[in-house]
DSSP file (Angstrom, degrees, kcal/mol; ACC not computed):
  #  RESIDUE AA STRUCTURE BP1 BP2  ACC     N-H-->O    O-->H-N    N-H-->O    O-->H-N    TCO  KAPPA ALPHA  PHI   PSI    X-CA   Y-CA   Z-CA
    1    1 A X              0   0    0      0, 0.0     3,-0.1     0, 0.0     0, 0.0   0.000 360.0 360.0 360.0 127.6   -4.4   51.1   84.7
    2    2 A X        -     0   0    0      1,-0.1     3,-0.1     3,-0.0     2,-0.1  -0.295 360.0-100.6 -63.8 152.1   -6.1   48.0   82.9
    3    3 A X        -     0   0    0      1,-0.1    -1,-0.1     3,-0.0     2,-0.1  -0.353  42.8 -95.4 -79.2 169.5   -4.6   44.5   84.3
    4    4 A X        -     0   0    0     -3,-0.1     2,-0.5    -2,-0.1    -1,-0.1  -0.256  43.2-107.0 -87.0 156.2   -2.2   42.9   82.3
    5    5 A X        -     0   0    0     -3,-0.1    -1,-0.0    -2,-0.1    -3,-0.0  -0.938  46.5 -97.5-104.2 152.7   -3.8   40.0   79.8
    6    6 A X        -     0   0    0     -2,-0.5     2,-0.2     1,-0.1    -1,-0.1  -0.135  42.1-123.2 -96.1 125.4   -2.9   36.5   81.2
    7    7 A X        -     0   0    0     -3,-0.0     2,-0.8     1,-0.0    -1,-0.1  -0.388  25.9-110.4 -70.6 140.9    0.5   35.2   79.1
    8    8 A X        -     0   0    0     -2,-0.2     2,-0.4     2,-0.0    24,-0.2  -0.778  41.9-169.0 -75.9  97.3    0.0   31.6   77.1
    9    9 A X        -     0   0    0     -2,-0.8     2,-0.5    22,-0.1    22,-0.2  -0.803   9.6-156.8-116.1 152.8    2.2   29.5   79.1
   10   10 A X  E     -A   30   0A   0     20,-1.1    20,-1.4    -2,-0.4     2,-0.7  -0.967   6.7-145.1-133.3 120.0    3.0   26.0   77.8
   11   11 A X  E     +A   29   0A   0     -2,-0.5    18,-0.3    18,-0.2     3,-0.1  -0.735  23.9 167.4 -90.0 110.9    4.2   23.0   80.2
   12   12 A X  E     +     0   0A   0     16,-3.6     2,-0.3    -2,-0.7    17,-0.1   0.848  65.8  13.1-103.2 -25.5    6.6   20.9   78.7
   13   13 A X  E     -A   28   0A   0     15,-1.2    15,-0.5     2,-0.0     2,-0.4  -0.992  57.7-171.8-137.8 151.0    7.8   18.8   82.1
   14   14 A X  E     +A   27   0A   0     -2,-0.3     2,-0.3    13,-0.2    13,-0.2  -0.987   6.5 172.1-144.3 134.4    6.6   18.3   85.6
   15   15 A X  E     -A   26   0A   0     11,-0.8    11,-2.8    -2,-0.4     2,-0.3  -0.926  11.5-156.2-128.0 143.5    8.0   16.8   88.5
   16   16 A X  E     -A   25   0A   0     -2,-0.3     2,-0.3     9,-0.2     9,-0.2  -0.934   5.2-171.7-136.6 167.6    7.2   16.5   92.0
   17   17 A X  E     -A   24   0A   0      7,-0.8     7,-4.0    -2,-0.3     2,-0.5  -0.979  10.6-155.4-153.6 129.1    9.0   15.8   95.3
   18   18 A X  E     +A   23   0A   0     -2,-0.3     2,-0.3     5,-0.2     5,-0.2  -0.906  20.0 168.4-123.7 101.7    7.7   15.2   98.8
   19   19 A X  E >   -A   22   0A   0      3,-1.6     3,-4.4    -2,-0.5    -2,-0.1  -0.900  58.1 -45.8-103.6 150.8   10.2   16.1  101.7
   20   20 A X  T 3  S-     0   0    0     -2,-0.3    64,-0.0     1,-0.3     0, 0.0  -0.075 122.8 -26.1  34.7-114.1    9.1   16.2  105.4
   21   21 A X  T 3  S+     0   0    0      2,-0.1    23,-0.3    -3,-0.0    -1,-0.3   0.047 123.2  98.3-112.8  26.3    6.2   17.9  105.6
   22   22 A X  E <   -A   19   0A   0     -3,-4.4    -3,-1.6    21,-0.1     2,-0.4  -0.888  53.9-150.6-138.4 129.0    7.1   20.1  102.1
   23   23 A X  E     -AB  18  42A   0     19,-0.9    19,-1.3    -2,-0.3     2,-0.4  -0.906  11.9-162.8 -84.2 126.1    6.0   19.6   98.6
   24   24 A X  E     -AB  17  41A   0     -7,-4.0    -7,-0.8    -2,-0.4     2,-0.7  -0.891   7.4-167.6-133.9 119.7    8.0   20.6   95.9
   25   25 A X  E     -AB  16  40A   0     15,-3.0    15,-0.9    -2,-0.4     2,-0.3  -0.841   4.8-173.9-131.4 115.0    7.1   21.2   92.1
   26   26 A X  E     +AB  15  39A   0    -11,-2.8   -11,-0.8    -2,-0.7     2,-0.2  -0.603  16.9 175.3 -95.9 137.0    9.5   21.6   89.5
   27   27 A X  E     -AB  14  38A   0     11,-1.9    11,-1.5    -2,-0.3     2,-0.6  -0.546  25.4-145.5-161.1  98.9    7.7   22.5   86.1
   28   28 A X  E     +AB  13  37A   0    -15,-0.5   -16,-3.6     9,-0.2   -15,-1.2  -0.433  29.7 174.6 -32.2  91.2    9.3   23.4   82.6
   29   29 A X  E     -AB  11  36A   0      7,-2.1     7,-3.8    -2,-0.6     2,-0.3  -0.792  17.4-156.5-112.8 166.7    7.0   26.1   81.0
   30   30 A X  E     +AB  10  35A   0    -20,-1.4   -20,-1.1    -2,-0.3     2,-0.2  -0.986  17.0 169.2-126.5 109.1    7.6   28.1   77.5
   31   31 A X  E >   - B   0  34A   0      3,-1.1     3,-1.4    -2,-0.3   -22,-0.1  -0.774  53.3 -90.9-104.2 163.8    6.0   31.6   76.8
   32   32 A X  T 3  S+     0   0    0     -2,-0.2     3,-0.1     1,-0.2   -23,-0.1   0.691 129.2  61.6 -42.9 -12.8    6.7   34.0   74.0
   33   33 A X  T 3  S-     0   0    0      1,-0.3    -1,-0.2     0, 0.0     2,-0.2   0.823 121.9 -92.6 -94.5 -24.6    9.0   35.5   76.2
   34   34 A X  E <   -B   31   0A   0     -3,-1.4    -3,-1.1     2,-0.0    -1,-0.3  -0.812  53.2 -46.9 140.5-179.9   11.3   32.1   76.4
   35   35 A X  E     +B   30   0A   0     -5,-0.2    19,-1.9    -2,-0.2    20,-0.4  -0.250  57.1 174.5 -83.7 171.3   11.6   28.9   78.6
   36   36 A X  E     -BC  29  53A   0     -7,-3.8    -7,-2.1    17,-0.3     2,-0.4  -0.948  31.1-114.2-171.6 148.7   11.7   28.7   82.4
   37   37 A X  E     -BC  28  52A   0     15,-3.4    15,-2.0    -2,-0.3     2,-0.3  -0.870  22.2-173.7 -80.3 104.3   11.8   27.0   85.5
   38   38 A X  E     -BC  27  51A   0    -11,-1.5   -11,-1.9    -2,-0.4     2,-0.4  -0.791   2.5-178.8 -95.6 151.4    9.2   27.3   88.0
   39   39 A X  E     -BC  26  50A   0     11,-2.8    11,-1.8    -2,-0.3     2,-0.5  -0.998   8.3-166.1-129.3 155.2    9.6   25.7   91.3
   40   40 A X  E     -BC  25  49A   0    -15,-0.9   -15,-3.0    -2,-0.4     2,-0.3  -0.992  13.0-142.8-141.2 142.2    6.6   26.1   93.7
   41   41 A X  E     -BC  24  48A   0      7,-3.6     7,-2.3    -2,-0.5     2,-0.3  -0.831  17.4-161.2-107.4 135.9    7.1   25.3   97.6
   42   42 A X  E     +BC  23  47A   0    -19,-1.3   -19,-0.9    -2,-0.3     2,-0.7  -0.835  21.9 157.5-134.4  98.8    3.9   23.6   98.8
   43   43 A X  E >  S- C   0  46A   0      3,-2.9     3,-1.9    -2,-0.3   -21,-0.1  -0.936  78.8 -27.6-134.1 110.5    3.2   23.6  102.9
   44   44 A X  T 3  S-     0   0    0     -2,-0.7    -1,-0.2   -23,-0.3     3,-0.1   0.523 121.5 -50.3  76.4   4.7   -0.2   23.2  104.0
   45   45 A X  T 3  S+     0   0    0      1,-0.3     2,-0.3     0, 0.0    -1,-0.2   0.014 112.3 118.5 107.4 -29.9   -1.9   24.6  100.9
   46   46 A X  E <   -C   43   0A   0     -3,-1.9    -3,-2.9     1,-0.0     2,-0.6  -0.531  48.0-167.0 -94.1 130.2    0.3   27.7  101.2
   47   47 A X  E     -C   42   0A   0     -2,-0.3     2,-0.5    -5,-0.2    -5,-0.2  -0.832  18.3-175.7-126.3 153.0    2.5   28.1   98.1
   48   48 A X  E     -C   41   0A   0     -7,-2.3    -7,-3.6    -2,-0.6     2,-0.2  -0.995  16.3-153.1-136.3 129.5    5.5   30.2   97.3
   49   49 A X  E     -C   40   0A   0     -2,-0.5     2,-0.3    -9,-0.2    -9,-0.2  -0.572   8.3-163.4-109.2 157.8    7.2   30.2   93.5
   50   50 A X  E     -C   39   0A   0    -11,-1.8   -11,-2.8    -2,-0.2     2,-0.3  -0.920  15.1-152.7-146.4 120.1   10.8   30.9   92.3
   51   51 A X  E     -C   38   0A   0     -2,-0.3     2,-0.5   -13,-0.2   -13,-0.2  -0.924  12.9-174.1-100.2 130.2   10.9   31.6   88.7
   52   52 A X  E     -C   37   0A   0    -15,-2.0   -15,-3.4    -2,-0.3     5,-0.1  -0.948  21.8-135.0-136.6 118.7   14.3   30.7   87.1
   53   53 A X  E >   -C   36   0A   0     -2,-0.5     3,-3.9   -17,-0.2   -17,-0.3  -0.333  22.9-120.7 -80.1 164.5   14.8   31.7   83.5
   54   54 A X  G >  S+     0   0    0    -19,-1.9     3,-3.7     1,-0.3     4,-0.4   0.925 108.5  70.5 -67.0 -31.7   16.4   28.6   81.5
   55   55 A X  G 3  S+     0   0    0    -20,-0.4    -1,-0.3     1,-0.3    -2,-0.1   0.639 106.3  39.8 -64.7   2.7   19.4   30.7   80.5
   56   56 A X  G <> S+     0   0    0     -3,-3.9     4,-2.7     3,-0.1    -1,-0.3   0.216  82.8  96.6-136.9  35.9   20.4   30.5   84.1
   57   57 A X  H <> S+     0   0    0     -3,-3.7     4,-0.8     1,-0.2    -2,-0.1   0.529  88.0  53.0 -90.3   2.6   19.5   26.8   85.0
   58   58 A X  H  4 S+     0   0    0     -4,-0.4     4,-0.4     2,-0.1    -1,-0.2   0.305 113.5  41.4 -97.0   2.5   23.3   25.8   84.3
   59   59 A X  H  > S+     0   0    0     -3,-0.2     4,-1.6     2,-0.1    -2,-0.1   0.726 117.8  47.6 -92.1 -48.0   24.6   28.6   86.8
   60   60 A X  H >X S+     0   0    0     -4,-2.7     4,-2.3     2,-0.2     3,-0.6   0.983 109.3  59.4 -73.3 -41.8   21.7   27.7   89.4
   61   61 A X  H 3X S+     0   0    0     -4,-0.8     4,-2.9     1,-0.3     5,-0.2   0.824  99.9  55.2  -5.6 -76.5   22.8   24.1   88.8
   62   62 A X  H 3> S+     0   0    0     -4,-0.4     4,-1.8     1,-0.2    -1,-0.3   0.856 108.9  40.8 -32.2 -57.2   26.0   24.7   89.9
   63   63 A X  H <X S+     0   0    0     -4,-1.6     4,-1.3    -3,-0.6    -2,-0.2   0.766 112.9  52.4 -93.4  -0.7   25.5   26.1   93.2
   64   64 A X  H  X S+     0   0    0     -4,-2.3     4,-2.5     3,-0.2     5,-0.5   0.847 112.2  46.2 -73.1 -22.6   22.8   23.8   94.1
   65   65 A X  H >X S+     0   0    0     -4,-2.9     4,-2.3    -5,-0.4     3,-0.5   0.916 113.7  50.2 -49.2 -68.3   25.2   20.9   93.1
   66   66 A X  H 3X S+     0   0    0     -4,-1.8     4,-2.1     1,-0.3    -1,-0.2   0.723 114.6  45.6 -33.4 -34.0   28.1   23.1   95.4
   67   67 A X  H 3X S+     0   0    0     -4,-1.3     4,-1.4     2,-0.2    -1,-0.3   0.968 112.5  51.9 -78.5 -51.0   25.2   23.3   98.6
   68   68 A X  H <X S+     0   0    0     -4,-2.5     4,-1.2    -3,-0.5     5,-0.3   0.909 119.3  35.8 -53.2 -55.2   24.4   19.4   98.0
   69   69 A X  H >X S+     0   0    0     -4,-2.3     4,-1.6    -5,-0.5     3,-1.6   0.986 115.6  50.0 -65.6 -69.6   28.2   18.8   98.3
   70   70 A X  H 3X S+     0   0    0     -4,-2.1     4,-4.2     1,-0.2    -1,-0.2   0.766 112.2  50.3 -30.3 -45.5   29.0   21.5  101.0
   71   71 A X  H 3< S+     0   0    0     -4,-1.4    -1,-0.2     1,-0.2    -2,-0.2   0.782 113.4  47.9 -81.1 -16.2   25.7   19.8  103.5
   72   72 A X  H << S+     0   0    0     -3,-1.6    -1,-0.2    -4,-1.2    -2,-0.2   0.681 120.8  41.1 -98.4 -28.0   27.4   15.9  102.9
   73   73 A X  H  < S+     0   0    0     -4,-1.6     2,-0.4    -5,-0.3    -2,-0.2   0.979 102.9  65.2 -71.6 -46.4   30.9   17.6  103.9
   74   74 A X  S  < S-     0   0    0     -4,-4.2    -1,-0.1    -5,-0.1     0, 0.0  -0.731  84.5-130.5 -94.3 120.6   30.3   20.0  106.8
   75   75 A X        -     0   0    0     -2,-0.4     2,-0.1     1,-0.1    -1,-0.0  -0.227  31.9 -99.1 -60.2 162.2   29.1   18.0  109.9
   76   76 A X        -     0   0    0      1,-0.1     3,-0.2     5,-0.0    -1,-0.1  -0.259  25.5-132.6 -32.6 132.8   25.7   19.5  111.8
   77   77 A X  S    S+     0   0    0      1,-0.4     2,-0.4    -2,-0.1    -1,-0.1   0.966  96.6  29.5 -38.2 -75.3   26.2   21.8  114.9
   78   78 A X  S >  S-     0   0    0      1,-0.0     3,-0.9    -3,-0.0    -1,-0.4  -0.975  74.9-150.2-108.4 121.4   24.0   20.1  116.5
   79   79 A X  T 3  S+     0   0    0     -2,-0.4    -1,-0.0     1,-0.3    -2,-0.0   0.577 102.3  46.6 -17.9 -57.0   23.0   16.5  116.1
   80   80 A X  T 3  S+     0   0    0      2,-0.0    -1,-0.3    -4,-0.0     0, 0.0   0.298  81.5 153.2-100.1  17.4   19.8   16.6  117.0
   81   81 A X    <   -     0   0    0     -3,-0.9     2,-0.3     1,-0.1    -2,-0.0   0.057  44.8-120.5 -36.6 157.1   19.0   19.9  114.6
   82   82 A X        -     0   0    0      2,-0.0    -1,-0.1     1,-0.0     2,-0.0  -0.802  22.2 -96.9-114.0 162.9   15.5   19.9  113.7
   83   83 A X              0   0    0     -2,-0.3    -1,-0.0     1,-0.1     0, 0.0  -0.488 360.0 360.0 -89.6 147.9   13.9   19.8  110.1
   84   84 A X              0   0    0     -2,-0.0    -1,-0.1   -64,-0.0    -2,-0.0   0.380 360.0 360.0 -79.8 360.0   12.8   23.0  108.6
């Protein structure tokens, strides 16, 4: 089976974010297929992607808002936890 030919992909915003020892890179692309969210985890060179299509960046919204609220409510276990 012939490889697939490489999609046009178009970047319309980029942001980045540096926690601990973790990079993090938010980037608004567009293809024929429609818009999307990539986020790419960046540790050491080593990168891991989450593709989130835009019709569900007001769902994922939500629950990150709902985790952000939940980690400011609910105390630690432990005190001294360590950073992932």
């Amino acid at each position: 089976m012939p490889p697939k030919p490489p999609v046009q992909e178009d970047t319309l915003k980029t942001e980045r974010i540096q926690i601990e020892r973790k990079t993090f890179i938010f980037t608004l692309k567009e293809n024929p297929r429609g818009r999307f969210l990539r986020i790419t985890e960046d540790v050491n060179g080593r990168r891991d992607n989450v593709i989130i299509p835009a019709t569900g960046l007001d769902e994922f919204k939500k629950i990150l808002d709902a985790m952000v609220q939940a980690s400011a409510e609910i105390p630690p276990k432990d005190p001294d936890q360590q950073p992932l």
